[in-house]
N, C-alpha and C positions, 0 to 999 in steps of 0.2 A: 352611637355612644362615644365615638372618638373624635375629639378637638385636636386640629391643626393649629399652630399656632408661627406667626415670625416675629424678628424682632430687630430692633436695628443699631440698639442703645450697649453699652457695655453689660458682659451675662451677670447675673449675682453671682453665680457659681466660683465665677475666673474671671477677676473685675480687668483680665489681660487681652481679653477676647469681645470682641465686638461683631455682636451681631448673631443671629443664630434663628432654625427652626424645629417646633419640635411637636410631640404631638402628647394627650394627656386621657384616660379614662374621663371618658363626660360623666360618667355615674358617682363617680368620686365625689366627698362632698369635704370640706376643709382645707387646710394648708398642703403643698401637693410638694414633696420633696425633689429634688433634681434625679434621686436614684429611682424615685416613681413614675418618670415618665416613663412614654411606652419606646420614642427612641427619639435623638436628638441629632440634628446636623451644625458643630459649631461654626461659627466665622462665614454666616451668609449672612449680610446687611440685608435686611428688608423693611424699610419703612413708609415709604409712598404705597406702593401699590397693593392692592386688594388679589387675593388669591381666586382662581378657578377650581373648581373637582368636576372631575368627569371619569367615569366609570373605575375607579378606587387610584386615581393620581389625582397628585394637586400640580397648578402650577403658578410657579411664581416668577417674579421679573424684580433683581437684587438691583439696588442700589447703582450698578454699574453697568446695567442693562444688560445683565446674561436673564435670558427665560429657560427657568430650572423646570424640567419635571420629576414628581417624586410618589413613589412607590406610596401612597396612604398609610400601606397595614407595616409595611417595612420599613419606612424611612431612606431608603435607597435610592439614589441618586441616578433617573435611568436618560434621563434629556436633557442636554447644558447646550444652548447656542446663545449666541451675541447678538443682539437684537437694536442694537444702540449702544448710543453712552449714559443716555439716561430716562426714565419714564415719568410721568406723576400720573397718568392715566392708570385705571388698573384694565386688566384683562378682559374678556367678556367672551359667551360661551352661546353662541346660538347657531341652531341648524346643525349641532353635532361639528364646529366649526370654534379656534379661537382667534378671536379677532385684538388685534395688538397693533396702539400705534405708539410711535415713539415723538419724544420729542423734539426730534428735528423736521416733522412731517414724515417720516416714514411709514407706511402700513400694512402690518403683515397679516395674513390669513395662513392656518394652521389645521389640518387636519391628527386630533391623536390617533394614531393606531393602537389594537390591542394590546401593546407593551408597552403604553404610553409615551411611544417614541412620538416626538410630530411631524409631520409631513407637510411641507411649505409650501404650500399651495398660491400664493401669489405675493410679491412683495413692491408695492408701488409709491413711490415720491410724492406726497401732494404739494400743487401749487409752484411755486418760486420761493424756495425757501422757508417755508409757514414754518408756524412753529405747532404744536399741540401740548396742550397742559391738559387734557379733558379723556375721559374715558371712551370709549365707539357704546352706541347707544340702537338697539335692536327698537326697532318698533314695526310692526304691519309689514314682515318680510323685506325688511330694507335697514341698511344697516348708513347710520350716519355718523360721521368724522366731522367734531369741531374745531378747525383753528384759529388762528386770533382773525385771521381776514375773511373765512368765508368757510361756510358748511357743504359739506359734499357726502351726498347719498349714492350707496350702491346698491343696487340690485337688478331684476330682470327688469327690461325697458318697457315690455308692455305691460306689466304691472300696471293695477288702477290704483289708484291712492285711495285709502279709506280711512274713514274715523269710526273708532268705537266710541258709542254714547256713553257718555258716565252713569253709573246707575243712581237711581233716584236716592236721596238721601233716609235714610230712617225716620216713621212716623214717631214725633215726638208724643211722650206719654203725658197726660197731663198731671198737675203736680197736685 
């Protein structure tokens, strides 16, 4: 019942301050006042990228390529590293794992711990200077990175490649 929210535009509140995250009662139904949210963090630009949750953190990657982690129920700011200068990609969460690339080609892999700190599990350069505008894309235990020149999959090597069949479409009822 709790919405996360960011934002990257100047606040209504304090048309001085740009940018901000905050969270709001989902049961709420109508105009929701600024002193109604549940807690607010001002002056984080976030506007490209798509948030993660995992086990009561969100996490976000601002404007300037810091990857925030943040308390859900608190608003509490427990994760801040530098991750780039900039992203359009958003985040992505598979295998209890967050997967982050930047776009200079960089790519991080992340494990959260219990306090939603994260643990940097590997950071590797793709290509000669690629660049990535696209998000890491989870499919069949392999995790793939698009850049403008060429796609590149990770995972275990002896992995078989598999397709899952689409399921059949819905019997149309007649009219």
């Amino acid at each position: 019942n709790k919405v996360c929210c960011a934002f990257g535009e100047k606040s209504q509140a304090d048309t001085t301050i740009l940018g901000g995250i905050f969270a709001l009662d989902g049961t709420r139904t109508g105009p929701i006042a600024e002193n109604q949210l549940l807690w607010k963090i001002n002056a984080q630009v976030i506007s490209r990228c798509s948030p993660v949750h995992h086990n009561g953190f969100i996490y976000f990657v601002d404007d300037g390529g810091t990857l925030l982690g943040i308390n859900a129920e608190t608003g509490k700011i427990v994760h801040k590293q530098k991750v780039g200068r900039i992203m359009f990609g958003s985040l992505v969460l598979g295998d209890g794992k967050i997967y982050c690339a930047e776009t200079t080609g960089n790519v991080w892999i992340f494990e959260p711990g219990a306090d939603g700190k994260l643990k940097q599990l590997s950071r590797q350069r793709l290509g000669n200077g690629e660049e990535i505008y696209s998000s890491p894309i989870i499919a069949d235990g392999r995790v793939y990175f698009a850049s403008f020149d060429a796609m590149y999959c990770i995972g275990l090597e002896d992995a078989k490649p598999a397709a899952t069949a689409m399921p059949a479409p819905p019997a149309e009822t007649p009219a």
